[in-house]
DRENKOL-66385 format. One line per field, with one value per residue (C-alpha): x, y, z; residue number from 1. Coordinates in steps of 0.02 Angstrom, whole numbers, plus 50000, padded with zeros to 5 digits. Layout:
REM DRENKOL-66385
x c(X,...)
y c(Y,...)
z c(Z,...)
seq c(NUM,...)
REM end
This chain:
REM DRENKOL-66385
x c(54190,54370,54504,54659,54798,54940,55072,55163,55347,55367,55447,55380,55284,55312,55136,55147,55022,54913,54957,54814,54846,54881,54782,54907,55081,55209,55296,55234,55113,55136,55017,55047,54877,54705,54526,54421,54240,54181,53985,53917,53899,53923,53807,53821,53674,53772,53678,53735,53692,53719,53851,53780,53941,54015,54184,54377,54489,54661,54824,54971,55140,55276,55417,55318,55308,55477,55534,55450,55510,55685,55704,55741,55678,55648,55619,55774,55871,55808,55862,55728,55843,56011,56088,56035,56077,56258,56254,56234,56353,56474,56420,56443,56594,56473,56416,56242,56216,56340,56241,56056,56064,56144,56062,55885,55949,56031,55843,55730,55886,55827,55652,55650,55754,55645,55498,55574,55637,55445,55384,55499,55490,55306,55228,55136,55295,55277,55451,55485,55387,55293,55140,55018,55126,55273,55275,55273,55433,55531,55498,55538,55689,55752,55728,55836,55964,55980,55961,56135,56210,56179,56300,56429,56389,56376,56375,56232,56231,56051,56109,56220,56090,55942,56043,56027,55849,55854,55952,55838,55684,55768,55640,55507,55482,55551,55489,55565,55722,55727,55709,55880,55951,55803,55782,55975,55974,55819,55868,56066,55963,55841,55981,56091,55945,55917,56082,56106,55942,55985,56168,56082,55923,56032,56140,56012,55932,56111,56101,55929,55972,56055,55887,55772,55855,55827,55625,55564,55412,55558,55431,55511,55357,55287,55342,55527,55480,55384,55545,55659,55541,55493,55643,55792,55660,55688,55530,55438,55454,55647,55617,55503,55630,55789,55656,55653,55841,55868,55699,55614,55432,55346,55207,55125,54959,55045,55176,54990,54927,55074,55070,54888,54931,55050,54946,54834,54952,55011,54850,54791,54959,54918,54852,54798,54777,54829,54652,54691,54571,54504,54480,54344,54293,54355,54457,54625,54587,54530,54688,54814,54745,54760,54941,54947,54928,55062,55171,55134,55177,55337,55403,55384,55486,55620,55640,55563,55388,55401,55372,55168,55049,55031,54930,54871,54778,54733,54685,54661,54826,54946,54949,55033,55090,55161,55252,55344,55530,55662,55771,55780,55772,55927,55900,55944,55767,55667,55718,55688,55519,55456,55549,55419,55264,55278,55307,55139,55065,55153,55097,54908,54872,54687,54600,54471,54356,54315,54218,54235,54270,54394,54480,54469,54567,54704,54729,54754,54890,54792,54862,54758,54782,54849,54724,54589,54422,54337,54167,54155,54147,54248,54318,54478,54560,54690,54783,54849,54954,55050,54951,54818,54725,54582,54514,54337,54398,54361,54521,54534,54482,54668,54839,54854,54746,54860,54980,55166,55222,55339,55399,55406,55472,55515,55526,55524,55340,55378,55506,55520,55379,55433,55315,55322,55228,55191,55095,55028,55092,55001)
y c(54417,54387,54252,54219,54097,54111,53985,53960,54015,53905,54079,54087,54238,54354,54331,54137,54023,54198,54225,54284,54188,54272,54422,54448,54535,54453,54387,54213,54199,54252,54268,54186,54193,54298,54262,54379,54316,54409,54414,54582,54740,54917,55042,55219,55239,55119,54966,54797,54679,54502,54494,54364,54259,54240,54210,54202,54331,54224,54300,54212,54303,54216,54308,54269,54073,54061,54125,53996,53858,53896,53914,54086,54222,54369,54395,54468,54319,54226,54197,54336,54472,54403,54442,54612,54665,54584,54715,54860,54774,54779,54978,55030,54928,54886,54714,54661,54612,54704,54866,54887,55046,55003,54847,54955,55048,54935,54815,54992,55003,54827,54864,55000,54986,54810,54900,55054,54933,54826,55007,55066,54911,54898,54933,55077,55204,55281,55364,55510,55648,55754,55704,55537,55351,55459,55561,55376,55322,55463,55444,55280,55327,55462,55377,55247,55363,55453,55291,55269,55437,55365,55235,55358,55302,55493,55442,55368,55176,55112,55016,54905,54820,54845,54721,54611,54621,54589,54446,54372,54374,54347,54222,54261,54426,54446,54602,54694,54624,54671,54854,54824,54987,55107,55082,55117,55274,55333,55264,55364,55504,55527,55502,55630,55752,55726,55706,55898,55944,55866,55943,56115,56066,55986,56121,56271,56155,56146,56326,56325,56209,56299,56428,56270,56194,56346,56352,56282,56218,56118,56135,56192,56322,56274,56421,56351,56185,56278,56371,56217,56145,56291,56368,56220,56074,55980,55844,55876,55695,55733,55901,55783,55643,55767,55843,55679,55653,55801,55787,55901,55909,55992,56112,55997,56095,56266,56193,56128,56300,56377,56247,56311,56467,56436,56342,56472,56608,56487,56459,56642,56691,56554,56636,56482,56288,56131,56048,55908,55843,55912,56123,56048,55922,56009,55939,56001,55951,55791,55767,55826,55713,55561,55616,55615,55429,55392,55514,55433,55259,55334,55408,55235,55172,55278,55314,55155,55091,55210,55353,55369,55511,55634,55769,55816,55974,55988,56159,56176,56264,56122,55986,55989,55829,55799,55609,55528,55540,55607,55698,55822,55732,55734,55801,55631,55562,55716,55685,55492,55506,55617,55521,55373,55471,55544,55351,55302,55440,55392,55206,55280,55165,55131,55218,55098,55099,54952,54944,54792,54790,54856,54707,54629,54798,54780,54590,54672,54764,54933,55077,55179,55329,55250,55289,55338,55281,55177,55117,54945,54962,55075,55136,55049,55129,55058,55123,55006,54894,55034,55082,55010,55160,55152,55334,55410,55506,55571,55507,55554,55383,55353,55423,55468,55647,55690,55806,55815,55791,55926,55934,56128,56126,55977,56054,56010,56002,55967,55864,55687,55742,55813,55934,55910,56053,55992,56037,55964,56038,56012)
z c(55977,55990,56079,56076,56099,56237,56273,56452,56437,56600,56673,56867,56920,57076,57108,57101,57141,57150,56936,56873,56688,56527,56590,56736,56636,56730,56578,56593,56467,56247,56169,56007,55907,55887,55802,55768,55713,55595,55590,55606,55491,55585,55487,55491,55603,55732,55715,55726,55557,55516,55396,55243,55259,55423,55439,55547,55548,55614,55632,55715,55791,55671,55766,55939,55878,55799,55990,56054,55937,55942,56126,56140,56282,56160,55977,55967,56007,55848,55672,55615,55721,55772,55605,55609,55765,55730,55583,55724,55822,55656,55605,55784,55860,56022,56095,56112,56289,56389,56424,56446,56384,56221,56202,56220,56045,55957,55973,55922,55778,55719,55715,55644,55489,55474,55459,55359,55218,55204,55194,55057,54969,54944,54774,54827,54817,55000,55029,55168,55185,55318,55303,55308,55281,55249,55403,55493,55384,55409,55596,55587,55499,55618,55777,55718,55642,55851,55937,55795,55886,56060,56026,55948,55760,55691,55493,55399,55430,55407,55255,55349,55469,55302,55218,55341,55352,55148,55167,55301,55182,55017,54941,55056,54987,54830,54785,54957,54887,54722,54781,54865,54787,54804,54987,55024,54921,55024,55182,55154,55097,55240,55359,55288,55294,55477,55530,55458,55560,55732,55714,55700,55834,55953,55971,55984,56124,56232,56207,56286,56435,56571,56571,56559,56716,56782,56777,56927,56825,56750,56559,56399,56332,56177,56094,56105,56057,55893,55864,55869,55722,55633,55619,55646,55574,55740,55776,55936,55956,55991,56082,56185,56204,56247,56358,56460,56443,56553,56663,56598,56510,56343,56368,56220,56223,56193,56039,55962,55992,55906,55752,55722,55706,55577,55490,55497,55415,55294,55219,55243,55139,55020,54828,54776,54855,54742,54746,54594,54466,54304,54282,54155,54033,53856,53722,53781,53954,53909,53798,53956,54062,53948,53927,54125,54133,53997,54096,54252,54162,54110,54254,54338,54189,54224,54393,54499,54543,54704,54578,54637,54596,54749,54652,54496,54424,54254,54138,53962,53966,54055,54160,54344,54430,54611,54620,54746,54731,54839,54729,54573,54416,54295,54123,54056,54170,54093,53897,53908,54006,53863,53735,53819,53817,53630,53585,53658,53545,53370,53428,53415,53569,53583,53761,53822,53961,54080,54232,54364,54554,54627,54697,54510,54455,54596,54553,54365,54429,54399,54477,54593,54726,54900,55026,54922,54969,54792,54748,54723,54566,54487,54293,54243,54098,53988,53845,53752,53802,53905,54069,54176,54293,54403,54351,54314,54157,54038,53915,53727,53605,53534,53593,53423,53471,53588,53489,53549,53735,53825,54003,54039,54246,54353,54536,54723,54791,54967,55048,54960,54812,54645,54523,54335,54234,54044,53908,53733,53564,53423)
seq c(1,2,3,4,5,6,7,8,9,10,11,12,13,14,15,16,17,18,19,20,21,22,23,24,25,26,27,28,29,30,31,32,33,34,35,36,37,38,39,40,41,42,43,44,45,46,47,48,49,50,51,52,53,54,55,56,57,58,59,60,61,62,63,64,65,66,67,68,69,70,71,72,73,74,75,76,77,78,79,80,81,82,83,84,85,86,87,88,89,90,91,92,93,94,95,96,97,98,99,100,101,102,103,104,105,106,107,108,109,110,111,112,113,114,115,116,117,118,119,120,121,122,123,124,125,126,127,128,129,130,131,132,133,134,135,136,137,138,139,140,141,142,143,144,145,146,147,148,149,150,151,152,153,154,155,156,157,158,159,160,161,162,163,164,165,166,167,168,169,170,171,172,173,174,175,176,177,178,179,180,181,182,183,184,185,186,187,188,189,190,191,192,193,194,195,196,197,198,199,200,201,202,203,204,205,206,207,208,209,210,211,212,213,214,215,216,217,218,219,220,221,222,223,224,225,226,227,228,229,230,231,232,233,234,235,236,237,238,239,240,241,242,243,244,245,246,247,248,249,250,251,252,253,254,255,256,257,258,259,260,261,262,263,264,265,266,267,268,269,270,271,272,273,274,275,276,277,278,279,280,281,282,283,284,285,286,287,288,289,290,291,292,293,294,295,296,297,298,299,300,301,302,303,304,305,306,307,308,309,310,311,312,313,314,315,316,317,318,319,320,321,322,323,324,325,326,327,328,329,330,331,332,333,334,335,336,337,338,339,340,341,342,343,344,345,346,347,348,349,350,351,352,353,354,355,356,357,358,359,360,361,362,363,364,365,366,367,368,369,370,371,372,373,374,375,376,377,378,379,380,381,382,383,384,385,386,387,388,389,390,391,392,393,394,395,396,397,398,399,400,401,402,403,404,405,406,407,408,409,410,411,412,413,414,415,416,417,418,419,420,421,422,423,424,425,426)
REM end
């Protein structure tokens, strides 16, 4: 069972004495607060259990309730948003308030880059990509970047209104802050990337307009749309949204269709798929993968706490790791993050092996996968005083067996992961 709190803006509704209360949508009624009581246990056969400890799941609206404090009509008119919308207003030469057009971008420009810079600064190193958390960034990201284009800013500009949302938290969240650098190099870095890819999309899709006016079905097939991502990198989402522009539709089903099929070759044409973990459990596997963590450790050292494992396959022969980061590393990163990792080894760091639950290894500061699924209880492994891994092993006894560390390749992966390829030398 559920509730929740709403509080009367005193607004009057069209309905009036007929208003129908919070449930009614006229605009009179914000909700400011929901509990959730927690009691019952879903199992996987679907039935309903007591839970041993009851309890209140509470969350309040702090941007809904500083509205309401302040005096305001909208969110946007408080100290949590004004500043950054003035920073639009700055990067884009436009007033807030004088067009409801512009005003509808400049407010998705602001909420965006708000919730692009909490994404990039948090600890778990999610940057853009095109897949899971990092498919949802880089959307972020680019919607914000053509809601820029709408109101003629046609350069990269995120950072300007992003520093407004990092002075607006300074000392509230430190550790956003102190990522201040990191999350304008990725936020000018996305936007350069999809600035290049609308230029090309947008202007393959004028090309396409005067026949798609044309069909009285006024659809763009999915094959187009397909074509417009496969071959220009253009989002459906913006196929879908020039679509509208123009009044047309997307035949949605048949771009699906076509996306499965090329998923479908892809994988057919595929020799081999990057599966991760351990080939086996012998010596020189063992020893790679203990190396693994001190690499991992280093390249965190080096290049930021966004640097996150991705992947990671291991053979007797080498060791191949996919990380987070969003552009090639300089041979100056390569040499110091081995320069790290054969340090660990001449320090003959003691491996040991600890099990506890999982939340106790978080609060550690352990590192473990982002959206894995974990017992528990799980195996936290530390080496030295170096690194701190939830992992299952197995791990060598000292650093000291490790031999001599060499990075052989560092390479793209995908878009926004990097590959290093490394072996041991004894």
């Amino acid at each position: 069972p559920d509730t929740e709190m709403f509080y009367d803006t005193g607004r009057d509704c069209s309905k009036g004495e007929a208003c129908e209360g919070p449930s009614c949508g006229c605009g009179k009624w914000l909700e400011i607060w929901n509990d959730v009581f927690m009691q019952y246990n879903k199992t996987s056969e679907g039935k309903y259990e007591l839970l041993p400890r009851p309890n209140v799941d509470t969350g309040m609206g702090v941007e809904r309730t500083s509205t309401i404090l302040q005096g305001k009509k909208s969110v946007y008119e408080t100290e949590l948003f004004l500043p950054v919308i003035q920073a639009v207003e700055s990067a884009s030469g436009l007033s807030y308030g004088r067009d409801a057009a512009h005003d509808t971008n400049i407010r998705i420009i602001c909420d965006h880059v708000k919730t692009a810079c909490f994404i990039l600064g948090d600890d778990l190193g999610i940057t853009p990509s095109n897949v899971g958390q990092g498919y949802v960034l880089r959307r972020l990201i680019r919607r914000a970047v053509r809601c820029g284009r709408k109101l003629g800013v046609m350069r990269p500009f995120l950072a300007v209104p992003a520093a407004a949302v990092l002075d607006i938290y300074q000392g509230v969240y430190d550790e956003v802050a102190g990522r201040r650098e990191f999350i304008f190099e990725e936020l000018a870095r996305e936007e350069e990337k999809f600035l290049k890819t609308l230029e090309h999309g947008e202007h393959e899709f004028e090309k396409m307009l005067p026949n798609l006016l044309k069909n009285p079905k006024k659809e763009i097939p999915g094959r187009l749309a397909f074509k417009l991502y496969d071959t220009y990198g253009f989002p459906i989402e913006i196929t879908e949204e020039l679509a509208a522009e123009n009044g047309l539709s997307v035949d949605r089903a048949g771009f699906d269709e076509a996306f499965l099929k090329h998923q479908e070759l892809s994988k057919a044409g595929s020799d081999k798929t990057f599966k991760g973990g351990l080939a086996d459990h012998s010596e020189m596997t063992t020893r790679l993968h203990t190396a693994t963590h001190l690499m991992h450790k280093a390249l965190q050292m080096v290049l930021g706490d966004h640097a996150r494992q991705k992947g990671s396959n291991i053979t007797p022969e080498r060791l191949r790791f996919d990380f987070s980061h969003g552009e090639k590393m300089t041979d100056e990163q390569l040499r110091s993050v081995e320069q790290i990792v054969n340090e660990q080894i001449q320090r003959a760091l003691p491996v040991t092996m600890t099990t506890m639950p999982i939340t106790e290894a978080k609060g550690l500061g352990a590192m473990a996968l982002f959206g894995e699924k974990y017992e528990d209880v799980v195996k936290v492994y530390r080496i030295g005083d170096f690194s701190l891994e939830v992992c299952g092993g197995p791990h060598v006894q000292n650093t000291s067996e490790l031999g001599r560390f060499k990075i052989l390749k560092e390479e793209a992966s995908s878009a926004g992961v990097r590959r290093i390829r490394a072996v041991l030398e004894n």
